[in-house]
C-alpha positions as CSV (number, residue, x, y, z in Angstrom):
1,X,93.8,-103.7,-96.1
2,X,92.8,-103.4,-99.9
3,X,92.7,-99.2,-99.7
4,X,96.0,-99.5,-97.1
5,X,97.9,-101.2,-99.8
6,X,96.8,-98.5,-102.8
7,X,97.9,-95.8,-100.1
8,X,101.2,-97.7,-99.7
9,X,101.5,-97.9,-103.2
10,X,101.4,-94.1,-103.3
11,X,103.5,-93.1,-100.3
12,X,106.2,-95.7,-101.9
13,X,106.1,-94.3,-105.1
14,X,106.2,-90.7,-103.4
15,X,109.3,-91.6,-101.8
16,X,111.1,-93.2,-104.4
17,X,111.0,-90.4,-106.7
18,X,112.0,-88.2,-103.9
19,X,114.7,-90.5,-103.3
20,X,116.2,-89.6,-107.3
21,X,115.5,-85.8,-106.6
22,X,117.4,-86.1,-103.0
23,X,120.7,-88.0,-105.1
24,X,120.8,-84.9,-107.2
25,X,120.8,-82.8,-104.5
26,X,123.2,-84.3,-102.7
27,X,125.4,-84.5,-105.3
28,X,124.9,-81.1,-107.1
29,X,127.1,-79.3,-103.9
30,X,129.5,-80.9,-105.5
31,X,129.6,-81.7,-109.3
32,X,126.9,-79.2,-110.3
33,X,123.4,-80.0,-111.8
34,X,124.4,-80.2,-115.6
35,X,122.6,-82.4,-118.2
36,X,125.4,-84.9,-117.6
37,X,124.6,-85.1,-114.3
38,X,121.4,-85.7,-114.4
39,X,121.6,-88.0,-117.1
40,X,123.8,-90.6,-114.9
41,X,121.3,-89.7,-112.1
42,X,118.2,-90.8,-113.7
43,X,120.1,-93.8,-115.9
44,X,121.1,-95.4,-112.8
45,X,117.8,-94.7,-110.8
46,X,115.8,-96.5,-113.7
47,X,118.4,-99.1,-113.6
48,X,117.4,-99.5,-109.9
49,X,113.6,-99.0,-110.7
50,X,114.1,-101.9,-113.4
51,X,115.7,-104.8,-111.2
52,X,113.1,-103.8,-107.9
53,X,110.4,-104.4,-110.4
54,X,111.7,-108.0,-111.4
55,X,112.8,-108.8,-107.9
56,X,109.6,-107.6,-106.3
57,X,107.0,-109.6,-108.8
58,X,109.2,-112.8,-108.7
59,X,109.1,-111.9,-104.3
60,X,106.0,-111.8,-104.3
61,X,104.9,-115.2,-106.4
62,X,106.6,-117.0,-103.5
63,X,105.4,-114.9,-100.5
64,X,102.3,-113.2,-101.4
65,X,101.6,-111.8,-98.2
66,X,101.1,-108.0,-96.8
67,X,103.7,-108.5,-93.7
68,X,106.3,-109.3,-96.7
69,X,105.5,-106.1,-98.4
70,X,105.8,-104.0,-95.4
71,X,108.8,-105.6,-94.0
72,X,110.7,-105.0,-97.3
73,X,109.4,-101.1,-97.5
74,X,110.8,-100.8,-93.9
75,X,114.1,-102.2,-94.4
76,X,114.0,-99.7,-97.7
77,X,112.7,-96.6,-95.6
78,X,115.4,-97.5,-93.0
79,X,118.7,-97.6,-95.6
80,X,117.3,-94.6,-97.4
81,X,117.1,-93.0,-93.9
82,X,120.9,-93.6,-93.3
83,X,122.1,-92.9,-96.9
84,X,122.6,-89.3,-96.5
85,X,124.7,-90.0,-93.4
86,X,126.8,-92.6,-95.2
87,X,127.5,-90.4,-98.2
88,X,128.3,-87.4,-96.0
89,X,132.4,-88.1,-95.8
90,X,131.9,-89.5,-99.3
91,X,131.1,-86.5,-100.5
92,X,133.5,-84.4,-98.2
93,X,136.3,-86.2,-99.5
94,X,135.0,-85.1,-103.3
95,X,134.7,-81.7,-102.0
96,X,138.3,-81.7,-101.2
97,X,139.2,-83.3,-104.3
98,X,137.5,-81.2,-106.7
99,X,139.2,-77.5,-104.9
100,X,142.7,-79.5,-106.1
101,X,141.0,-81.5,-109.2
102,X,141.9,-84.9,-108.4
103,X,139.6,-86.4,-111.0
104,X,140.3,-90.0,-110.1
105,X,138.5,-89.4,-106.2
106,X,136.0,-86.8,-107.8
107,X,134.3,-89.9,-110.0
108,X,135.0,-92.0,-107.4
109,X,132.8,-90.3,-105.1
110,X,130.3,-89.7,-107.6
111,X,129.9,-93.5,-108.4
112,X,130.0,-94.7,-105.0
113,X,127.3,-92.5,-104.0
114,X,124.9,-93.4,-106.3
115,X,125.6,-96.9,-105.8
116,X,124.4,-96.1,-102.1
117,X,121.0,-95.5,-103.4
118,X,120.8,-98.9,-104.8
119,X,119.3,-100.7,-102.4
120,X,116.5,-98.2,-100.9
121,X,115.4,-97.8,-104.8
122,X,115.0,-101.1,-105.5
123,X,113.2,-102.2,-102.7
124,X,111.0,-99.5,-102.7
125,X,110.6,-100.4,-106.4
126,X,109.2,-103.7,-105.3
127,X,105.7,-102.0,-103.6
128,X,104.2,-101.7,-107.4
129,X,104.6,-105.6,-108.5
130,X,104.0,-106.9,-104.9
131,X,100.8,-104.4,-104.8
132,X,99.6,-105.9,-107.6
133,X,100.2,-109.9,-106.6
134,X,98.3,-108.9,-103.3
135,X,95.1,-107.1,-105.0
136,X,94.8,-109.4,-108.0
137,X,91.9,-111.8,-107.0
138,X,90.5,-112.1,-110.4
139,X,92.7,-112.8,-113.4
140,X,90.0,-110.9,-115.8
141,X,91.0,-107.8,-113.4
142,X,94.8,-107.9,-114.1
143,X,94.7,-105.2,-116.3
144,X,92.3,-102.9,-114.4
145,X,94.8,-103.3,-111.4
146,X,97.9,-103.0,-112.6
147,X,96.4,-99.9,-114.4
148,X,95.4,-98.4,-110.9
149,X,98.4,-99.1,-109.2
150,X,100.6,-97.4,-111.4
151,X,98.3,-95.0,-111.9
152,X,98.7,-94.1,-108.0
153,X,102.3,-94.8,-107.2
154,X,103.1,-92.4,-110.3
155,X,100.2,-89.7,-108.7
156,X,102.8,-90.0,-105.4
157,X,105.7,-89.9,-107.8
158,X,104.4,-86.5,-108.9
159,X,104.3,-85.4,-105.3
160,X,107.9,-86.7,-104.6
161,X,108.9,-84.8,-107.2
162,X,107.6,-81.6,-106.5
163,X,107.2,-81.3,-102.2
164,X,111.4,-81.7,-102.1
165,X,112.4,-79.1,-104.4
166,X,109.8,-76.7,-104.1
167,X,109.7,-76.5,-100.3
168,X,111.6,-79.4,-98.0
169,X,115.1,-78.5,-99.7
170,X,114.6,-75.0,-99.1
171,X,112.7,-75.3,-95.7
172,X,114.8,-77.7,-94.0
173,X,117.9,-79.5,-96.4
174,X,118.8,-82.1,-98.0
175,X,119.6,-84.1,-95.0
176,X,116.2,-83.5,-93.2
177,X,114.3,-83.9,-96.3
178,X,115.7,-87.5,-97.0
179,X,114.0,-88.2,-93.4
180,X,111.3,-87.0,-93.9
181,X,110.3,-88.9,-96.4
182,X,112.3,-92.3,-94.9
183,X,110.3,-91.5,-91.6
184,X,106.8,-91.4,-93.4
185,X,107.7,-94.7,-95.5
186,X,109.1,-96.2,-92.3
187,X,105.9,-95.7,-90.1
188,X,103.1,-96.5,-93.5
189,X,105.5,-100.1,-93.1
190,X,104.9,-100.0,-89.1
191,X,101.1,-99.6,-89.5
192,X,100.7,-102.4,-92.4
193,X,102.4,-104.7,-90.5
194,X,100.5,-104.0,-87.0
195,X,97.5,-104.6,-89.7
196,X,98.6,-107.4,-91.4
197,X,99.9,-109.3,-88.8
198,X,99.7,-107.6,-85.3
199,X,102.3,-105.4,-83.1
200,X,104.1,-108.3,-82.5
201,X,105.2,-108.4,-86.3
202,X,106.4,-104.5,-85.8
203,X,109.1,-105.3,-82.4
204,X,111.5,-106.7,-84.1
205,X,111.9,-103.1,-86.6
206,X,111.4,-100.8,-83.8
207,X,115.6,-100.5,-83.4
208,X,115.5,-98.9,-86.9
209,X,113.8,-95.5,-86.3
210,X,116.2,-95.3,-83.7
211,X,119.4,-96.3,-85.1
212,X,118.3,-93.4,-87.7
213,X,117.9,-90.9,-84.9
214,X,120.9,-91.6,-83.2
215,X,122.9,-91.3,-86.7
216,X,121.1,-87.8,-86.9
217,X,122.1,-86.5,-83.6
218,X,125.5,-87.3,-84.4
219,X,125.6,-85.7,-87.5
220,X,127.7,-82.5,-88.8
221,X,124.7,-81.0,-90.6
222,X,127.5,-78.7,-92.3
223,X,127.3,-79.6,-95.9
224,X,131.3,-78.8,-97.1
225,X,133.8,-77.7,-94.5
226,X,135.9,-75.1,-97.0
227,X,138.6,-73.3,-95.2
228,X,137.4,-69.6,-95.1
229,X,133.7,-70.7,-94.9
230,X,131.3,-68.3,-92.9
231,X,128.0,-68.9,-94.2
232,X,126.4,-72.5,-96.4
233,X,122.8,-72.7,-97.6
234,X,120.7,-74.2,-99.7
235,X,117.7,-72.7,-102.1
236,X,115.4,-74.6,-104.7
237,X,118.4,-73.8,-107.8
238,X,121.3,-73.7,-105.8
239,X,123.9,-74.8,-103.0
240,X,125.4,-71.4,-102.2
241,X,128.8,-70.4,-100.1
242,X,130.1,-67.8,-98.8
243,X,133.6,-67.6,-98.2
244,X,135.8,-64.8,-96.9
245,X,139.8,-64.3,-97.5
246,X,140.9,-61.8,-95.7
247,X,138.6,-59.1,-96.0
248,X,137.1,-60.2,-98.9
249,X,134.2,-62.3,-99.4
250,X,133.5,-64.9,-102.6
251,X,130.2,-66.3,-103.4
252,X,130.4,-69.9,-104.5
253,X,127.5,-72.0,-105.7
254,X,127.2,-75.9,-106.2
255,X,130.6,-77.4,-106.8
256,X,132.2,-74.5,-106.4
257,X,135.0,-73.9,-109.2
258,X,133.4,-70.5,-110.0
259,X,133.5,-67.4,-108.2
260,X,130.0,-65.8,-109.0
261,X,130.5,-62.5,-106.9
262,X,133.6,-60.6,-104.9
263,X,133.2,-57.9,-102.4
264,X,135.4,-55.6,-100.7
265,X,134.8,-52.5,-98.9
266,X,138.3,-51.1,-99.9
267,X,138.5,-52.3,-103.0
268,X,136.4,-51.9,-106.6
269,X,138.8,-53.6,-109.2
270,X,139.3,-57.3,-108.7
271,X,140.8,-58.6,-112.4
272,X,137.6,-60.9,-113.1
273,X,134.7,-60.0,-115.2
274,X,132.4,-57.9,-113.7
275,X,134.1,-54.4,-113.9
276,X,134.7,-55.4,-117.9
277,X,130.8,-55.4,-118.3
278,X,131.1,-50.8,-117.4
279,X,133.6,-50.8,-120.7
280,X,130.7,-52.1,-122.7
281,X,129.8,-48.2,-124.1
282,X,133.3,-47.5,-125.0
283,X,132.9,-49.4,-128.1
284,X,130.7,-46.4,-129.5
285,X,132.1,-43.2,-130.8
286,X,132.4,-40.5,-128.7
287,X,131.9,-42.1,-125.0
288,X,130.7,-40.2,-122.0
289,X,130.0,-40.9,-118.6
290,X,127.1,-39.0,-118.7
291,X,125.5,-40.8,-121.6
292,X,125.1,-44.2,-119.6
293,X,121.2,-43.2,-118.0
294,X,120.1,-47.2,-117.1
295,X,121.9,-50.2,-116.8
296,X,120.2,-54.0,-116.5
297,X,122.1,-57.1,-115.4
298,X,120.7,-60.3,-116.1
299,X,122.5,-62.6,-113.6
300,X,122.7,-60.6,-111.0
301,X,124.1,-63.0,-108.5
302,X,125.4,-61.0,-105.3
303,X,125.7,-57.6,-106.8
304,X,129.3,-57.3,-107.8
305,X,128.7,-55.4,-111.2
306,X,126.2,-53.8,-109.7
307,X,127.9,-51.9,-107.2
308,X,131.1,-51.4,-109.4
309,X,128.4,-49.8,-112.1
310,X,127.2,-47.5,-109.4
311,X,130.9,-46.3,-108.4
312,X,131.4,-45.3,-111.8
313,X,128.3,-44.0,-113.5
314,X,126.7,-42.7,-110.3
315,X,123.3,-43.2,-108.9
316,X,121.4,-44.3,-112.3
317,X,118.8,-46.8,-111.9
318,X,120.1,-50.5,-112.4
319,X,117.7,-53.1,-113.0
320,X,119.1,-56.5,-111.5
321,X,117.5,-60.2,-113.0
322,X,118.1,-62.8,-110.4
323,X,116.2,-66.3,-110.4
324,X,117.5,-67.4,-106.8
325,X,116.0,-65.2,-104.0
326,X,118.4,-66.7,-101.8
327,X,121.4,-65.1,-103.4
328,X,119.3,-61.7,-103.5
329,X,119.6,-62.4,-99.4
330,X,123.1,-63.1,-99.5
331,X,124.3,-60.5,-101.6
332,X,122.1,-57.9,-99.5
333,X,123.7,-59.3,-96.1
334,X,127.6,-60.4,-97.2
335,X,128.2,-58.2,-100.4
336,X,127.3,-54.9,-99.6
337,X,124.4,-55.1,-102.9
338,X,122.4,-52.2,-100.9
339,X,122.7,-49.5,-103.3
340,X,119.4,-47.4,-103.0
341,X,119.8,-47.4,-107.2
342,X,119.4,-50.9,-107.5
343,X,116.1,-52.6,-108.1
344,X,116.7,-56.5,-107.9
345,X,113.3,-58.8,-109.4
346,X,113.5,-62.3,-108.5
347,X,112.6,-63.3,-111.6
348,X,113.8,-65.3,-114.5
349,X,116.4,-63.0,-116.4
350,X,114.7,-63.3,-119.9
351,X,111.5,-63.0,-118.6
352,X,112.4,-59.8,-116.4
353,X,113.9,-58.3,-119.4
354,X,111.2,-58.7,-122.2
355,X,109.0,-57.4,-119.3
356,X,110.6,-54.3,-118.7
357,X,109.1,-51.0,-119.8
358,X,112.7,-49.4,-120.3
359,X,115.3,-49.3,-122.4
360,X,119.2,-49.5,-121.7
361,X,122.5,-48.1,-122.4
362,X,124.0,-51.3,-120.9
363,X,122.5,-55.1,-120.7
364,X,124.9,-57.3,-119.5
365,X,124.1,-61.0,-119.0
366,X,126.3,-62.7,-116.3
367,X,124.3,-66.2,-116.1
368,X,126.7,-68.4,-118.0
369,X,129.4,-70.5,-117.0
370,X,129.9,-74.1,-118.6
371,X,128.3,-76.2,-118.7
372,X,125.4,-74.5,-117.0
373,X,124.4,-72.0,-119.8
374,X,120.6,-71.5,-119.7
375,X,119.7,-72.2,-123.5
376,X,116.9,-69.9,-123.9
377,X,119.7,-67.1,-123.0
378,X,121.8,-68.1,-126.1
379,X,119.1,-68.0,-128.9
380,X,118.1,-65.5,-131.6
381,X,114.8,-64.8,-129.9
382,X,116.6,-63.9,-126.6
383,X,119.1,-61.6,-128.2
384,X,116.1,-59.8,-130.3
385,X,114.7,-59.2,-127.0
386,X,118.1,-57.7,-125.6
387,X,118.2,-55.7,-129.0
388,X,114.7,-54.4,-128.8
389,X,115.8,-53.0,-124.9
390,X,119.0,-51.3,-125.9
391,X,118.7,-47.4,-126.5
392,X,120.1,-46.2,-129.7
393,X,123.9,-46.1,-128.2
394,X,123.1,-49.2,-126.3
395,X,125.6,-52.2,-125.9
396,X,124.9,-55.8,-124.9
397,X,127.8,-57.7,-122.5
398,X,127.8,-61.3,-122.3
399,X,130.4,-62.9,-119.9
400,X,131.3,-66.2,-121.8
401,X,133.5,-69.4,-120.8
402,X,135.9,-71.0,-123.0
403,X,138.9,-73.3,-122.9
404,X,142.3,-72.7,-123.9
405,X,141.7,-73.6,-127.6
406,X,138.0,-73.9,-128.0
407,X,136.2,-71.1,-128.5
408,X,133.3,-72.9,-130.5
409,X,131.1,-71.0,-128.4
410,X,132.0,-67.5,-128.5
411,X,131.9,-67.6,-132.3
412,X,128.7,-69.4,-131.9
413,X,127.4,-66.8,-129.6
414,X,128.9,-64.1,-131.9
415,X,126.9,-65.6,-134.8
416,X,123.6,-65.6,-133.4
417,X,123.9,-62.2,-131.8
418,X,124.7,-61.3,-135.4
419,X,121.6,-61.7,-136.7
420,X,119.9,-59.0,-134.9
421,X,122.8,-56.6,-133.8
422,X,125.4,-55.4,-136.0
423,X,128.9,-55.3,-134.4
424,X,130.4,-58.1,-132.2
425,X,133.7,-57.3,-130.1
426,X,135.8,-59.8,-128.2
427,X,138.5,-59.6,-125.4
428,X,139.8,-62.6,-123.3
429,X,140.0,-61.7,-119.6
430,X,143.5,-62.0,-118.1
431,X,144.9,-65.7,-115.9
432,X,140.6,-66.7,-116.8
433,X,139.0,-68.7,-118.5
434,X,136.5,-65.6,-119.2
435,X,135.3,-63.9,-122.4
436,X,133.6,-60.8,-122.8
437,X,131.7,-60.3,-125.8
438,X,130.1,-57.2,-126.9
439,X,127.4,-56.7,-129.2
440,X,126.7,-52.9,-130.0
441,X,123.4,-51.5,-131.3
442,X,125.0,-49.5,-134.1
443,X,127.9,-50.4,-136.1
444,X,131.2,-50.0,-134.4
445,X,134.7,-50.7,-134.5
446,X,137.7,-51.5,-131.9
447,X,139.4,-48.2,-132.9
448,X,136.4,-46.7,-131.0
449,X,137.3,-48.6,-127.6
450,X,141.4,-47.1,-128.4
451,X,140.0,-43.9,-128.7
452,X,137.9,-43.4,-125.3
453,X,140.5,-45.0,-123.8
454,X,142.9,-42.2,-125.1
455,X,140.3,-39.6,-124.1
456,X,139.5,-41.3,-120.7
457,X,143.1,-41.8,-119.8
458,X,143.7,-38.1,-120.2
459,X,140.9,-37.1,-117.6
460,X,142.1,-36.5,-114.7
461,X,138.3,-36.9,-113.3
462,X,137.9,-40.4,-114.8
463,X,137.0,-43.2,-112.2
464,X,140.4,-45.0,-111.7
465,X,138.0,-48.3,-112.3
466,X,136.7,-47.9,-115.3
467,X,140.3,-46.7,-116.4
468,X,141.6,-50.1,-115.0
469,X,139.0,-52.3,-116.8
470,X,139.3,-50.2,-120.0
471,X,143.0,-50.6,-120.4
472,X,142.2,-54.2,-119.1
473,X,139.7,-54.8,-122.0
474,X,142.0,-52.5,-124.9
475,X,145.3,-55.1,-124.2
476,X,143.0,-58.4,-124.2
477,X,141.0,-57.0,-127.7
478,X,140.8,-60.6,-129.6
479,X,139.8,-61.0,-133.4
480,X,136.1,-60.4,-134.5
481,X,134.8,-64.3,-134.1
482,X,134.1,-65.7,-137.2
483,X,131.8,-69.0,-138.7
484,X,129.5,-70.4,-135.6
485,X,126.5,-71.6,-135.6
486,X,122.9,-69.5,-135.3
487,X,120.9,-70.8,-132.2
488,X,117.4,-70.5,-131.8
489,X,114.6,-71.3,-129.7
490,X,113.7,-74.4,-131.4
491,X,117.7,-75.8,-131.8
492,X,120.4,-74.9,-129.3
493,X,122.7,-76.9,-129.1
494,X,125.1,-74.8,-126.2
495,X,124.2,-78.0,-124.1
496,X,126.2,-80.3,-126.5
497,X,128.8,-77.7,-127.0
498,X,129.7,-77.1,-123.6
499,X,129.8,-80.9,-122.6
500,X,132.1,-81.5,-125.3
501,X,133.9,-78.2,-124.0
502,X,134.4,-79.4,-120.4
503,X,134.9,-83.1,-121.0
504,X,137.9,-82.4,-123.6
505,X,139.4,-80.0,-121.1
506,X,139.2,-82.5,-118.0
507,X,140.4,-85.3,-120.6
508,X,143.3,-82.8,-121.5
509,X,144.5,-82.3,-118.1
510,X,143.1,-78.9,-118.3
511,X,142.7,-76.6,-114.8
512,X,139.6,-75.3,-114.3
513,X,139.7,-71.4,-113.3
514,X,136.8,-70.5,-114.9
515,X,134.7,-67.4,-113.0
């Protein structure tokens, strides 16, 4: 029984910690994965982690028995089993909610379901104390105990961690994954109590494992039910949606209030931000078509820019950065991203790029959108990479949020890009949230942008998109930012900034169209 309760220890923490990761899964479908997010996620789970800790040592000074510990992990294993069933409508109804932004049901929802993970977290946080009660036959041990019963529940906290989102979210879902885990706790509680105390002692839990299974059959495995929806997924970063209006499909990831990607087969031009990226080289003197020879897209999300870059500059290559392979396999199935030009690396964008052996008329970085701005694309360092890619006419595009009057960021942005290239450009995309900034390898002025567009518009060969986008772009021209603040590897604070961003903006009634 001594080993069976150090292997209970570890299954226990195991699932616990798998519980936390499986609460930020289900809730990043809908609020996103932000720092604020997780920051309520963990608080709360190590509120959890705090009282089963107390409960479970003062439990276990008045019934130090085995049977006690395994009956309480198998009433946790069964509740944790049902939670993702119980928060299913909870967090349809915030789904709903959060396409009209009623704020009041979207935090709600949000508290009310990480309330439902109070009670499987704190009973499974009482294996640790009760452990030690059980083992502890000699006092001068205490410390020697204690020491090797944390030391194994956090060794199965390390595999709760990684086994959901490396594999079980991606193999199977959320939903699957939380049984998984429920299932292997539930039948480690069956087998200490058939040796603790005989089958007898199991009977009377037997009804759980099916109560859970009947709950599963029954169950809409459908994550969100949006109107237009033809295909849901999940990967290890991301929920992702696809959604289709018409003959037009939208890529939507996580909560949803972005549209990362838009394809039609009729149409190139859609008034968002991709086709503003191709107007990037018009800020130099002098523009041609035929000067743009290689084009890299950090962000590539479901090939949007790409294909519209293709359409206009022809079949150059185009190197695409996408983290998520999953998008790579929606983009390639929904969005037409097939172009025998393109050459997509499931990689990390920075990474991808400072790796590269080429150089590029165009870099555009499409990865932001508050609050999920990856830091290490906002720093000095990264930009010096971008800089150090660009051909000697190059231009770096950055799609940017912002609210209505906060554009901390884009001069922030601005500033740091400042420091290694030497002209920044501005223009506000129309009925968006969206900036574009521009960040040219040689110095530059708006008048160049007026002139190409002069040139281009007297073409009568020009591609009708990049007409569209430049006139788009010439009408939207903002002022140069000015002040910000230089980011670098070791301080960027674009976390803090955003936060502030978003939370003013909800606080001010705002209405989120950010793409």
């Amino acid at each position: 029984m001594r080993n069976y309760l150090y292997f209970t220890v570890f299954i226990s923490g195991m699932t616990a910690l798998a519980a936390e990761f499986g609460a930020s899964r289900l809730l990043q479908t809908i609020y996103g994965s932000s720092n604020l997010v997780w920051a309520s996620i963990i608080g709360l789970i190590m509120v959890y982690f705090a009282v089963g800790y107390r409960l479970g040592g003062r439990w276990a000074d008045r019934s130090p028995r085995p049977q006690t510990l395994f009956k309480i992990l198998a009433w946790g294993a069964f509740v944790l089993g049902i939670v993702p069933f119980i928060a299913t409508p909870v967090l349809r109804a915030a789904a709903a909610a959060f396409d009209v932004l009623s704020f009041g049901v979207m935090l709600g929802s949000f508290a009310g379901t990480l309330i439902l993970f109070s009670l499987p977290v704190t009973l499974l946080a009482m294996a640790s104390p009760f452990a030690v009660r059980l083992l502890m036959e000699d006092a001068a041990k205490a410390g020697n105990i204690s020491g090797e019963v944390s030391s194994i529940s956090t060794l199965g906290s390390v595999l709760g961690a990684f086994l959901p989102t490396l594999f079980l979210f991606s193999l199977i879902g959320t939903t699957l994954t939380f049984l998984v885990f429920a299932g292997t706790l539930l039948v480690v509680a069956f087998i200490g109590l058939w040796l603790s105390s005989g089958w007898k002692a199991v009977l009377p839990f037997l009804l759980m494992p099916l109560v859970i299974l009947a709950v599963a059959l029954l169950n809409d495995y459908r994550i969100k039910s949006t109107p237009g929806q033809v295909y849901e997924t999940e990967s290890a970063y991301n929920y992702i949606e696809v959604l289709q209006n018409g003959e037009t499909m939208l890529l939507r990831l996580n909560e949803g209030q972005g549209i990362h990607s838009e394809y039609n087969p009729n149409q190139l031009f859609y008034g968002g931000p991709w086709e503003e990226f191709l107007v990037a080289p018009m800020f130099n003197p002098e523009f041609s078509i035929s000067k743009v020879q290689r084009i890299a897209i950090v962000g590539l999300a479901a090939g949007t820019t790409a294909r519209q870059a293709t359409a206009v500059y022809g079949g150059i290559p185009i190197d695409g950065y996408e983290i998520d392979p999953k998008i790579v396999e929606v983009g390639q199935r929904y969005f037409g991203m097939t172009m025998p030009n393109l050459n997509v690396y499931v990689v990390d964008g920075r990474w991808g790029l400072e790796h590269s052996p080429y150089k590029y008329d165009i870099i555009a970085v499409d990865a932001y959108r508050p609050p999920y701005i990856p830091p290490h694309l906002t720093t000095q360092e990264f930009f010096k990479i971008c800089a150090d890619h660009l051909t000697e006419n190059g231009v770096l595009a950055i799609n940017v949020g912002r609210a209505p009057q906060d554009r901390r960021l884009i001069n922030d942005l601005a500033a740091t890009i400042r420091t290694v290239l030497p002209s920044t450009h501005v223009i506000d995309i129309p009925n968006t949230f969206n900036s574009m900034l521009y960040a040219t390898r040689q110095p530059t002025t708006t008048a160049h942008l007026g002139a190409n567009l002069a040139t281009l518009s007297s073409d009568l060969q020009a591609p009708p998109l990049l007409l569209a986008a430049a006139q788009v772009a010439f009408t939207h021209l903002q002022p140069d930012p000015t002040g910000g603040e230089v980011y670098t590897d070791d301080r960027s604070p674009v976390e803090w900034v955003t936060n502030s961003l978003v939370i003013n903006f909800i606080l001010g009634g705002g209405v989120d169209s950010m793409q």
